[in-house]
C-alpha positions as protocol buffer text, in pm:
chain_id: "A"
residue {
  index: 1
  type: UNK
  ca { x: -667 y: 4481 z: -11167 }
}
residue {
  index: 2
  type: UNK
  ca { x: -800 y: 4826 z: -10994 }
}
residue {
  index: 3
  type: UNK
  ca { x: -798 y: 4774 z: -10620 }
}
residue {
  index: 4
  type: UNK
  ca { x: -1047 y: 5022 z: -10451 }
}
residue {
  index: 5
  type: UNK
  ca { x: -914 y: 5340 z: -10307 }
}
residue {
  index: 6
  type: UNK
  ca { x: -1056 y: 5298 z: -9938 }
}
residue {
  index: 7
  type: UNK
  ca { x: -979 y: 4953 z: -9900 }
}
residue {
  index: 8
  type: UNK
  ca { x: -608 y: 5009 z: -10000 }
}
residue {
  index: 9
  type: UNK
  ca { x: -549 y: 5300 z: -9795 }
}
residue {
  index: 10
  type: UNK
  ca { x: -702 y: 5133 z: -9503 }
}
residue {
  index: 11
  type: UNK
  ca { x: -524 y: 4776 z: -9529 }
}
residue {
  index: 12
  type: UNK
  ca { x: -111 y: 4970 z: -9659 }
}
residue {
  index: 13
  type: UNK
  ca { x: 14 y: 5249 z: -9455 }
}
residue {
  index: 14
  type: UNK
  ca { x: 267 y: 5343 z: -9732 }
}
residue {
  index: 15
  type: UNK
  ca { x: -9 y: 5483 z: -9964 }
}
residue {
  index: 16
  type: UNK
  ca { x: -196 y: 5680 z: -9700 }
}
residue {
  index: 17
  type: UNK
  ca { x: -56 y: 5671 z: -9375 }
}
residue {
  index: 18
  type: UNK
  ca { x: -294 y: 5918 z: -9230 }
}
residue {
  index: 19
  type: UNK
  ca { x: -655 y: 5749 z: -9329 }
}
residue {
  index: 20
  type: UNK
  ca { x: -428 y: 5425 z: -9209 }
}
residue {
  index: 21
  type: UNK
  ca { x: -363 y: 5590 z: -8827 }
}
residue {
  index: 22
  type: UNK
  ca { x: -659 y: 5746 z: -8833 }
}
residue {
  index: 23
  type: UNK
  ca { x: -845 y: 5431 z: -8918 }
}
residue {
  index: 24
  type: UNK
  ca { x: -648 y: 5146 z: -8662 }
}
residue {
  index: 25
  type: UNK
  ca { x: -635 y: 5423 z: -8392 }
}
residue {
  index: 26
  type: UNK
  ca { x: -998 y: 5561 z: -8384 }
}
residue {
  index: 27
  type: UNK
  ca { x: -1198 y: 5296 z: -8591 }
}
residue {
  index: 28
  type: UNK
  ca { x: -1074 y: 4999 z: -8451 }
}
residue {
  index: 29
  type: UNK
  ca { x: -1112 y: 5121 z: -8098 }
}
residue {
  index: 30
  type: UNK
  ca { x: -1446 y: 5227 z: -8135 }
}
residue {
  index: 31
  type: UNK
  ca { x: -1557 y: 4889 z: -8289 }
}
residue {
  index: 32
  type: UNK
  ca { x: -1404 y: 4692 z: -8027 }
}
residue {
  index: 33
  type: UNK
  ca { x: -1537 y: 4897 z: -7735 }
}
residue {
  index: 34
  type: UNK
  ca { x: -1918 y: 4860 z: -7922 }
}
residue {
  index: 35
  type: UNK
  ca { x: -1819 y: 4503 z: -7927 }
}
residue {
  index: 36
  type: UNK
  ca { x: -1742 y: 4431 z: -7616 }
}
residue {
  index: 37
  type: UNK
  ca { x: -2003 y: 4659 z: -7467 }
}
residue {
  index: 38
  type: UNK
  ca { x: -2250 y: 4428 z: -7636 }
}
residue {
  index: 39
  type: UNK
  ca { x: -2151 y: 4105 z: -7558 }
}
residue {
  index: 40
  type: UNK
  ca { x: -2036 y: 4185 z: -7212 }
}
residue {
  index: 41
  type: UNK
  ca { x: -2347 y: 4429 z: -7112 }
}
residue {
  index: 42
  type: UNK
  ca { x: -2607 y: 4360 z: -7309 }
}
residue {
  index: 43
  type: UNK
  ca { x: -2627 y: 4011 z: -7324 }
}
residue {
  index: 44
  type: UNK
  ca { x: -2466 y: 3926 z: -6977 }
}
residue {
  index: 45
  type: UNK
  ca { x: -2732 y: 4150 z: -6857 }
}
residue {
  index: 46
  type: UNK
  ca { x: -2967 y: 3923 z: -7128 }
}
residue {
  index: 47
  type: UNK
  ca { x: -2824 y: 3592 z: -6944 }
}
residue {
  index: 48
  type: UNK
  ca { x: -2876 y: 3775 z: -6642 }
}
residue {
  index: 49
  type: UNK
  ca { x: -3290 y: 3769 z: -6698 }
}
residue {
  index: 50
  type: UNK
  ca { x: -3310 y: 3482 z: -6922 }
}
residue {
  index: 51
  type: UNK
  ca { x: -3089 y: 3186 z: -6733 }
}
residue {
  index: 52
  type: UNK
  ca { x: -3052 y: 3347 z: -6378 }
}
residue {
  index: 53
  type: UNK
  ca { x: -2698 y: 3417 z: -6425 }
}
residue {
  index: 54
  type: UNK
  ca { x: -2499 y: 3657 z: -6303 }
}
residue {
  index: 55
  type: UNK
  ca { x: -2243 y: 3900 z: -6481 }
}
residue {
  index: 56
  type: UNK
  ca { x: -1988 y: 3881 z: -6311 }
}
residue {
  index: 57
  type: UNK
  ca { x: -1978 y: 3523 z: -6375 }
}
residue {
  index: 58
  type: UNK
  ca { x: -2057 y: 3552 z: -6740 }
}
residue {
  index: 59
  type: UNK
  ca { x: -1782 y: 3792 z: -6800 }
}
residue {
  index: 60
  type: UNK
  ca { x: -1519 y: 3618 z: -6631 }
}
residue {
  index: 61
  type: UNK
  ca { x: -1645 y: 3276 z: -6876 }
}
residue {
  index: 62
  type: UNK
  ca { x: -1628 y: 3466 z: -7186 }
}
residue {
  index: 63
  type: UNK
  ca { x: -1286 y: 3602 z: -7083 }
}
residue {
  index: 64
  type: UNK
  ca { x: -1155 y: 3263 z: -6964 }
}
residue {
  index: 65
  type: UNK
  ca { x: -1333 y: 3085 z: -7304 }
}
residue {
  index: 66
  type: UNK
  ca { x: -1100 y: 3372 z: -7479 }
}
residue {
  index: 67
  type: UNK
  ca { x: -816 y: 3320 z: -7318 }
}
residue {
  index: 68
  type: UNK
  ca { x: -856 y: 2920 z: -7371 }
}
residue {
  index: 69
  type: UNK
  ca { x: -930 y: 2979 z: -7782 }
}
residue {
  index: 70
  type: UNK
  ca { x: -609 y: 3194 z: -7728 }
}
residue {
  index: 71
  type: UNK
  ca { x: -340 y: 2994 z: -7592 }
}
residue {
  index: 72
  type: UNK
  ca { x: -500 y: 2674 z: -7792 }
}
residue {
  index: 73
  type: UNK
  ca { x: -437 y: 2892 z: -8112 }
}
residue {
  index: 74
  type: UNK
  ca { x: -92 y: 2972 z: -7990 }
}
residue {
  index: 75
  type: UNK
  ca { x: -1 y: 2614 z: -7897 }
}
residue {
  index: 76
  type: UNK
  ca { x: -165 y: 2383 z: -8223 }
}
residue {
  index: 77
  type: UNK
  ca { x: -59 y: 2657 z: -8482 }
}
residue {
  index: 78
  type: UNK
  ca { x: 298 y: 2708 z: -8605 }
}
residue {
  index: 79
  type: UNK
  ca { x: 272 y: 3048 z: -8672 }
}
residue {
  index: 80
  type: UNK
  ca { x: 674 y: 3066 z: -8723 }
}
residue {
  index: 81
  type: UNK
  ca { x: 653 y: 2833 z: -8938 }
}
residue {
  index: 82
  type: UNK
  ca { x: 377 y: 2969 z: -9117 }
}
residue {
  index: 83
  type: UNK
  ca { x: 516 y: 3289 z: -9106 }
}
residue {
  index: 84
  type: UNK
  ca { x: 844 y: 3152 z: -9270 }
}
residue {
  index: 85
  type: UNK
  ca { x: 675 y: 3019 z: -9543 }
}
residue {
  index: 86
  type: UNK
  ca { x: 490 y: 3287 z: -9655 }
}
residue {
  index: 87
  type: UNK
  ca { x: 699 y: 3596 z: -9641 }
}
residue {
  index: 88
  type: UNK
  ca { x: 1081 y: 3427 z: -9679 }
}
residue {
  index: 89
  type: UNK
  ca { x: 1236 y: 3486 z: -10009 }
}
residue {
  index: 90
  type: UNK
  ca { x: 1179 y: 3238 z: -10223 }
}
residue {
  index: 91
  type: UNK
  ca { x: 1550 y: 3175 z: -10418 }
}
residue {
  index: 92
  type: UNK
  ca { x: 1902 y: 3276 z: -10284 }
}
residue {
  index: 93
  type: UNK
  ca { x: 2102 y: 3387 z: -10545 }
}
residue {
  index: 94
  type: UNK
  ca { x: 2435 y: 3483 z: -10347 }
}
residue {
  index: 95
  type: UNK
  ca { x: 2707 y: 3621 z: -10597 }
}
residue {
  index: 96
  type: UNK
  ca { x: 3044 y: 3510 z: -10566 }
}
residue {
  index: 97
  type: UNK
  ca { x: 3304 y: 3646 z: -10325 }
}
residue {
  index: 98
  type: UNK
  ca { x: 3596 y: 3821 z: -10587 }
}
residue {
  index: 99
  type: UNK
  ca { x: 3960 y: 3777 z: -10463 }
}
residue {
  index: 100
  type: UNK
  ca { x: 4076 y: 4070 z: -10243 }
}
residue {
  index: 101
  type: UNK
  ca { x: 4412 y: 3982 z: -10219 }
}
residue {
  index: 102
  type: UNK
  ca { x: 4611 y: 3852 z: -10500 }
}
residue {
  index: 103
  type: UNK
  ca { x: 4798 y: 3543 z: -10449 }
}
């Protein structure tokens, strides 16, 4: 199956490492920052109007409702587990030791 060129260059650095940098260094920053600049200023400042809220108050809730989401994620996931499972090697085949020394 043909994977598509931008997708696979933008997801494996080993087949184009500089649309890869590029991409997490610039694009992912940029998204983020838009992000965050919308939920943070836009909407606090929507909240603000709308439920007589103010932003400072609404920022430090979404950042402490992140935080929680984060260390819950941390704490009910096994992600070593997980991680084990998934990229371990599935069968051992260990060769034999020969004899070094005769005897």
């Amino acid at each position: 199956m043909k994977r598509n060129f931008v997708t696979t260059a933008l997801a494996d650095p080993t087949k184009n490492l500089l649309l890869f940098l590029v991409f997490s260094t610039f694009g992912l920053t940029l998204a983020s920052s838009a992000f965050s600049d919308l939920v943070l200023n836009s909407f606090g400042s929507w909240m603000q109007v709308q439920l007589n809220i103010s932003k400072e108050a609404f920022r430090v809730g979404v950042f402490s409702l992140i935080l929680l989401i984060l260390l819950l994620v941390i704490a009910v996931t096994d992600l070593n587990d997980w991680l084990a499972k998934r990229y371990a090697p599935t069968t051992v085949k260990p060769k034999p030791l020969k004899a070094t020394v005769g005897g």
